[in-house]
C-alpha positions as CSV (number, residue, x, y, z in Angstrom):
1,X,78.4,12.3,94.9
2,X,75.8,10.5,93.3
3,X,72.9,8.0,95.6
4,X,72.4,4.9,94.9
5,X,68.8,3.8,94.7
6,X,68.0,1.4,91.8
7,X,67.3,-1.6,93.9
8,X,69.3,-4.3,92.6
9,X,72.4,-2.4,92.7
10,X,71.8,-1.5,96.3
11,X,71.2,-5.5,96.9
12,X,74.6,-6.6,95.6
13,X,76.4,-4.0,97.2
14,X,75.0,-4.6,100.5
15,X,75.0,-8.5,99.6
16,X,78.7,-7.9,100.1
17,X,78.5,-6.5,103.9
18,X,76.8,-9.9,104.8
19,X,78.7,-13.3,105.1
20,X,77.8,-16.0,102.6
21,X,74.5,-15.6,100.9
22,X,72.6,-14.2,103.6
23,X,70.8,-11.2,101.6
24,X,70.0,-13.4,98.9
25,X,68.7,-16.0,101.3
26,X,66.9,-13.4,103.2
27,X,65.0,-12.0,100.2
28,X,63.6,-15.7,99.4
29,X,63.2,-16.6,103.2
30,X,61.6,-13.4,104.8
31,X,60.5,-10.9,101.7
32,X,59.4,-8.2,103.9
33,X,62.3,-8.5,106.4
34,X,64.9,-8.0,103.7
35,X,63.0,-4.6,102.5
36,X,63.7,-3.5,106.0
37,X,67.1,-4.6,106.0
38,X,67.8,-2.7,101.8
39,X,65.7,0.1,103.1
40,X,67.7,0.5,105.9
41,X,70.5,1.7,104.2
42,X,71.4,4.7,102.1
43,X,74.3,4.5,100.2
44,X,76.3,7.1,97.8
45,X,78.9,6.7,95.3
46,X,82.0,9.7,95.5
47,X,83.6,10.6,92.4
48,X,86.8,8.2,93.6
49,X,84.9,5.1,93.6
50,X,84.1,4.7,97.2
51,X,81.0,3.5,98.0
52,X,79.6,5.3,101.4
53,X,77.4,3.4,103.3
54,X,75.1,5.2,105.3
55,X,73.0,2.7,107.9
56,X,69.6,4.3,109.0
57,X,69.0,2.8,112.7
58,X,66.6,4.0,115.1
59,X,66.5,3.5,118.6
60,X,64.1,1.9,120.6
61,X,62.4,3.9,123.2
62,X,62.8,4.0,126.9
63,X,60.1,4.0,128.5
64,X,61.4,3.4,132.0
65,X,64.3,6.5,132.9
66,X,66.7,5.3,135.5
67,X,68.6,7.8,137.7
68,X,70.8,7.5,140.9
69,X,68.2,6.8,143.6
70,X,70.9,9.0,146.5
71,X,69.6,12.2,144.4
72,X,65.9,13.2,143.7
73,X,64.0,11.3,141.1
74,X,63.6,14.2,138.6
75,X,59.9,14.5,138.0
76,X,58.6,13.5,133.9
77,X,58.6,15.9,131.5
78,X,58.7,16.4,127.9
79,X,61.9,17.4,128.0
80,X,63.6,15.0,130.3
81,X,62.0,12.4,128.4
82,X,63.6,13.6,124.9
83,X,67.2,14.0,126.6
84,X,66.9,11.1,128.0
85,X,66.3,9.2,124.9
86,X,68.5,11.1,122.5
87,X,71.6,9.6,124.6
88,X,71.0,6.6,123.2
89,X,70.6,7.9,119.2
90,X,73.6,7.3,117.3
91,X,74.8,10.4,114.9
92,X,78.3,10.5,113.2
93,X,78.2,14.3,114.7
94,X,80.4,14.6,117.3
95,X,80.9,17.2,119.7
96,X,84.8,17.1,119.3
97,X,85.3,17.0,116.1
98,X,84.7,19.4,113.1
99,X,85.0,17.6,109.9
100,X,83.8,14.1,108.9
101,X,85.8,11.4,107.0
102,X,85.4,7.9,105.5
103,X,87.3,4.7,106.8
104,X,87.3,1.2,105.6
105,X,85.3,-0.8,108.6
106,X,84.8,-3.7,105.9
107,X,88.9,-4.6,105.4
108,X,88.5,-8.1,106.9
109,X,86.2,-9.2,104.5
110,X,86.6,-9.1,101.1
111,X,85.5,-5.4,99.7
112,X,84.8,-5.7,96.0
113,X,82.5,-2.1,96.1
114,X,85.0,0.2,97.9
115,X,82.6,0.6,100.7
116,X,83.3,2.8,103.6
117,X,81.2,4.2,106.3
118,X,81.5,8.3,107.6
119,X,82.2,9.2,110.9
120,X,83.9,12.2,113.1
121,X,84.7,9.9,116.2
122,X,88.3,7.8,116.2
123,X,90.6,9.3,113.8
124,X,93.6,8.7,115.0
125,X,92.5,5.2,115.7
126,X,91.7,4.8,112.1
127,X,94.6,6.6,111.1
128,X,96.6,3.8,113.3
129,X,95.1,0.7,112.0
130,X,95.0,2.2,108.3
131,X,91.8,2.1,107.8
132,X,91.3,5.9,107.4
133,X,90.4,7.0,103.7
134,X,90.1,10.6,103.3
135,X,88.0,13.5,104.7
136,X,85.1,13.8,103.0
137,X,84.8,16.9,100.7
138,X,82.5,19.6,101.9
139,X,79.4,19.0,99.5
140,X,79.9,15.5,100.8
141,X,79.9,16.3,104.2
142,X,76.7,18.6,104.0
143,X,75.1,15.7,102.3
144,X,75.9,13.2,105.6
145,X,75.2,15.7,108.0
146,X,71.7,16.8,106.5
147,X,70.5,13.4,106.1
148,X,72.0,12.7,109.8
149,X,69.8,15.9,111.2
150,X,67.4,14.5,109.3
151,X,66.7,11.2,110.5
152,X,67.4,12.9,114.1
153,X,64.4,15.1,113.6
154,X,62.4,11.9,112.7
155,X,63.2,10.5,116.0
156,X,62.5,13.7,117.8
157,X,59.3,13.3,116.7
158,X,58.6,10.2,117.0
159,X,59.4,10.7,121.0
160,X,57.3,13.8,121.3
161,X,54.0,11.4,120.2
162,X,55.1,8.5,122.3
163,X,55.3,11.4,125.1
164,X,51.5,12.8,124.1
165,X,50.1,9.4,123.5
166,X,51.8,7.4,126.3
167,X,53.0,9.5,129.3
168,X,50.8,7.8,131.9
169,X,53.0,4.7,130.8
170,X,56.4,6.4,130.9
171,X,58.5,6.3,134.5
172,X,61.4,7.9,136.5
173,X,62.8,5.1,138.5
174,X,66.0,5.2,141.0
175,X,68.8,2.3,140.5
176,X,71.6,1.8,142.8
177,X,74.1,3.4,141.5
178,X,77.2,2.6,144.1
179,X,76.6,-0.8,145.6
């Protein structure tokens, strides 16, 4: 598996995830905004010609933490506040599922690069609407799953200085949870 990096490629491959010319426009509209957008993604190439498109995303942080106001409001911590935040970080690791695999999420547009994106959630629902590929080959899979650890770690850290720099801004609120 080989990463693409060269920065023109990357552009007309991902030109292709966007209707009409909207990268192109983007890079002539809003410079810095489309290096956020290119640098947002990390993409490889397998040895079969797929193109795996890998987006980096990262959360924003919650400051407020809701909870069911018929229990007690847990007091802040550290801790609470990093659970509470990773719930909303998105991995492709899933708890259920052992191995990872490529699917076609692009196959209503047109797909010129062979681009699929990895995952371990919804098999059998890819495997139903077709859209499944192949399971991803182990060196592959290592690959994903360290980069996906990776950019978790990033965000762990991140929320540990929001926590040290910001805590006196950071609350436990209740919500109504039944009514």
């Amino acid at each position: 598996m080989e990463r693409i990096d060269d920065l023109q490629t990357k552009k007309e491959i991902i030109s292709t995830l966007y209707s009409g010319n909207y990268i192109k426009e983007l890079e002539t509209r809003d410079n810095s905004y489309f290096k956020k957008v290119i640098n947002s993604y990390i993409l490889f190439k397998t040895s079969d010609n797929f193109i795996i498109v890998y987006r980096v995303e990262s959360p924003s942080i919650q400051k407020t933490l809701w909870f069911d106001d018929e229990l007690p409001i847990p007091n802040l911590t550290e801790e609470l506040f990093l659970s509470y935040n990773l719930k909303y970080f998105r991995t492709i690791k899933s708890e259920y599922q052992d191995k990872t695999f490529i699917y076609n999420a692009y196959y209503k547009s047109e797909n010129p690069y062979n681009c699929v994106i990895c995952s371990q959630y919804g098999y059998f629902d890819k495997v139903e609407d077709k859209t499944f590929k192949r399971w991803l080959t182990e060196e592959e899979e290592e690959t994903i799953l360290s980069i996906d650890e990776e950019i978790k770690q990033n965000f762990i850290k991140r929320l540990k200085n929001y926590y040290k720099r910001y805590k006196e801004h950071i609350y436990c609120q209740g919500y109504w949870v039944n009514r």
